[in-house]
N, C-alpha and C positions, 0 to 999 in steps of 0.2 A: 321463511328462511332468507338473510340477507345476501344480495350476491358477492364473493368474490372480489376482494377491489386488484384490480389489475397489478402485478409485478412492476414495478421504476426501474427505470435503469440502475445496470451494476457499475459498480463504483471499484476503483484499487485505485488509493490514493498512498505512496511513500515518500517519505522523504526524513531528515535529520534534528536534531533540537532549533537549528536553524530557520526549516519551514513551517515553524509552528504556525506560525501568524498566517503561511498561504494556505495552508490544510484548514485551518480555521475560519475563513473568506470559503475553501471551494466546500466544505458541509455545511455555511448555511446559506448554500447556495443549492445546495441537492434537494428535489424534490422529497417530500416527505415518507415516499415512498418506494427511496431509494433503497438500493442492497447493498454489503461490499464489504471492504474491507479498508483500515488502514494503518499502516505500519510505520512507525515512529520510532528512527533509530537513536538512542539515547546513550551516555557513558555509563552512568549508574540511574538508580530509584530515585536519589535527588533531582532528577531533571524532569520526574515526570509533571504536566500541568493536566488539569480538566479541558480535556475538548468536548465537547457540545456535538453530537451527532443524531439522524435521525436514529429511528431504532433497528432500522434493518441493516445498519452499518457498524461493525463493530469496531473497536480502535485496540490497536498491541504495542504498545510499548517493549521494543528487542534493545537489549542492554549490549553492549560493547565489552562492560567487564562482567565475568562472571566471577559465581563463587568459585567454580572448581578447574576454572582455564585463565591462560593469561589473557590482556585484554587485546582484540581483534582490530587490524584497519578500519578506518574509517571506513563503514559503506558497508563491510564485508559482510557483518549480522544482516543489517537490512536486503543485502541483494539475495543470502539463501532464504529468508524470510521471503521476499516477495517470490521469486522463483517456485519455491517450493509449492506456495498457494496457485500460480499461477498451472502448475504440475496436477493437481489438483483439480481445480476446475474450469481450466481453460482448455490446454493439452491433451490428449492428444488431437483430440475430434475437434474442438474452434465451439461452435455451435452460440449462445449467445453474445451478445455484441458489449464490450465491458471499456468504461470508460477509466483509461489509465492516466496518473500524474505521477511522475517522475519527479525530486526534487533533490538534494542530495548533491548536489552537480561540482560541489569540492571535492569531491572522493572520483580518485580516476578506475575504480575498483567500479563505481555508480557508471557514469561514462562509459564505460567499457564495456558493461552489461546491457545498458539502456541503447545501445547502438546495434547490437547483437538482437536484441529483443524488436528494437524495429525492422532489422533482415528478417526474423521471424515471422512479425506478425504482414508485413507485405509480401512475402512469399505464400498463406494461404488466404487472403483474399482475397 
């Protein structure tokens, strides 16, 4: 029986059609056995590109406009998106150590979140 190969660090990486290129630098920079997640806020299906990630990192593309709503501030899809995940498997308990990237930083919606979320995460550890 083969053993085991040890968990990578976790991974959430976000950010806008903007960051593509630095999303794209920090996954083939993750070890290969890496985890995570990362979310790519995009206006429609036309913006999406192929990112290259290891396999234990998944990538989502969150649209701006939808079919059935008008279409949302900049930031706003991506920020319930990452929160939501964040709800998920970080929250309430903390428990493993997850390497976060922010990128987004035109949307004061992104700012606004990402300042909140560092009072969060220095207030439990």
């Amino acid at each position: 029986m083969r053993p085991r190969a040890q968990p990578g660090p976790a991974m959430l990486f976000a950010g806008d059609a903007g960051d593509v290129a630095a999303i794209r630098s920090r996954l083939a920079e993750c070890p290969a056995n890496a985890t995570g997640i990362v979310f790519v806020e995009v206006y429609n299906a036309m913006q999406i590109v192929h990112l290259e990630a290891p396999t234990g990192i998944a990538v989502h593309w969150v649209f701006r406009q939808g079919r059935q709503r008008a279409v949302v501030s900049r930031g706003e899809a991506l920020v319930t998106a990452v929160d939501a995940w964040l709800d998920e498997w970080m929250r309430p308990e903390g428990g493993e150590e997850i390497v976060i990237w922010l990128g987004a930083r035109g949307s004061s919606v992104v700012n606004t979140f990402s300042q909140a979320l560092e009072r969060e995460l220095a207030a439990i550890r």
